[in-house]
N, C-alpha and C positions, 0 to 999 in steps of 0.2 A: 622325280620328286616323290617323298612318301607321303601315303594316304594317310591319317590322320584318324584314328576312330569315330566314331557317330560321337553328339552329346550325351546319349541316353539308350538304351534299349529300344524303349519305346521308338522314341523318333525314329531309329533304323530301320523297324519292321511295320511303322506306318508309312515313311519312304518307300521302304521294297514294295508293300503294296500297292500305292499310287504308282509306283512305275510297270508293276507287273499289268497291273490293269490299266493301263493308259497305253503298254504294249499289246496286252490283249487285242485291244478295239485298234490297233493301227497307226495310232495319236503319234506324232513327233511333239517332243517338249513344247516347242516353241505355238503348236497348234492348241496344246490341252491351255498353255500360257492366254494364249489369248480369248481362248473360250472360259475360262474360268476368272478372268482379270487379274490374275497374279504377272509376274514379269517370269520373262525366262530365265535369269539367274536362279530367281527366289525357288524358284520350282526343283532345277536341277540342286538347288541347295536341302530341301526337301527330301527330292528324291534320295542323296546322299545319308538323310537322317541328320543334316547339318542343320535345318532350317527350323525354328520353334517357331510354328504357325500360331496366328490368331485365330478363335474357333469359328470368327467369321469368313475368311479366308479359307479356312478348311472346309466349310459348306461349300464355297464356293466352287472348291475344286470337285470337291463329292459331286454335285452335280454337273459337272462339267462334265464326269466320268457317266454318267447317267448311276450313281449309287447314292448313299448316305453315309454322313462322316459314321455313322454307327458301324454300319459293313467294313470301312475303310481302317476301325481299331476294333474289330474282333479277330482275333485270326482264325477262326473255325468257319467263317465267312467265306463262300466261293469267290473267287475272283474274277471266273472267265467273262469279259462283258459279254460274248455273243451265245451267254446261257442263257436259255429261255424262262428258265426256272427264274435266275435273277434277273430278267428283265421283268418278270411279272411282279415278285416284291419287291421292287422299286418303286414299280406305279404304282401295287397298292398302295406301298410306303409313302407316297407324294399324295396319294388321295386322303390319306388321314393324320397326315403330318399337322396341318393348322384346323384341327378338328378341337372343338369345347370336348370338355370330360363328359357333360352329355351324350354329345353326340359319340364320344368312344367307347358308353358304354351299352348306348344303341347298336352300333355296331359290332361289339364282343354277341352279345346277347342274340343277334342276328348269325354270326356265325356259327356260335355253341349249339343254339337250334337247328341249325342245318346241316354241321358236318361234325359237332360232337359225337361219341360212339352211346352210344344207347346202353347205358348198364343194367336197366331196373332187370328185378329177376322175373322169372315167367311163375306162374303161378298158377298149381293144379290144385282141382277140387276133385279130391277120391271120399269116396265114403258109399255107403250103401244105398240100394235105388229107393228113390223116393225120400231122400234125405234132403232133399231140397237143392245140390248141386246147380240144375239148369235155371232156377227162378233168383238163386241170388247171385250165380259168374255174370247174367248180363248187367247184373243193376251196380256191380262192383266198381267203381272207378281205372281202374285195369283191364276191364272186359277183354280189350281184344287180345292183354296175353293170356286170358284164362283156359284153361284146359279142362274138360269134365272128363273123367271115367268113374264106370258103376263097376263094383265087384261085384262078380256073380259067382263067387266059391259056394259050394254044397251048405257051408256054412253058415251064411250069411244069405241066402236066397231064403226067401218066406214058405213056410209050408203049402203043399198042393194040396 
């Protein structure tokens, strides 16, 4: 008997990934089926790219897989389940899934602070000695990137 094409693009490579990652972790259909509450046609219909899921039933699978329907229709998205990298944004992703927009932007604001890269520029004080350099780097708001040097060219040094 011949196979039949998918409904959609989509559906086929949302398919291929619920199966690729339901292979990954070991899952038989009928195992991810019951962990997810879908039946095991509907799933194998899925997998095929035949099945157009309800987006409630497609959480439900996501998490079955331990991922999110987000992961499961990106395709830039790693797939392997026993990556540690995506076992880790998973959970974050489950810790701030039913978070208020407050609290998301508590928590942006918390990370930006701690592992944003630090752009501001460093900032030196050059100029001649006793130009006041050392009395106004500390009172500057930037102090600790300021930099003081004094020129001492023949030039610019004070007569003896």
């Amino acid at each position: 008997m011949a196979r039949r094409p998918p409904r959609s693009a989509l559906l086929a490579a949302v398919g291929a990934r619920v199966r690729a990652l339901r292979e990954s972790q070991g899952l038989t259909q009928k195992s991810l089926a019951e962990k997810s509450g879908v039946s095991s046609r509907f799933l194998a219909q899925l997998e095929a790219g035949d099945g157009n899921i309800s987006l409630e039933r497609f959480d439900a699978v996501a998490r079955a897989l331990a991922t999110s329907p987000a992961a499961l229709l990106d395709p830039r998205a790693a797939l392997t389940g026993d990556d540690e990298r995506g076992k880790l944004r998973a959970a974050v992703s489950e810790l701030v899934d039913r978070r208020s927009s407050t609290e998301l932007a508590e928590v942006r604001r918390w990370l930006e602070a701690r592992f944003a890269r630090r752009t501001a520029p460093t900032i030196a004080l050059i100029g001649l000695r006793g130009a006041g350099k050392s009395t106004i780097g500390p009172s500057s708001p930037n102090a600790s990137r300021c930099a003081s040097s004094s020129s001492t060219s023949p030039s610019s040094a004070p007569p003896v």
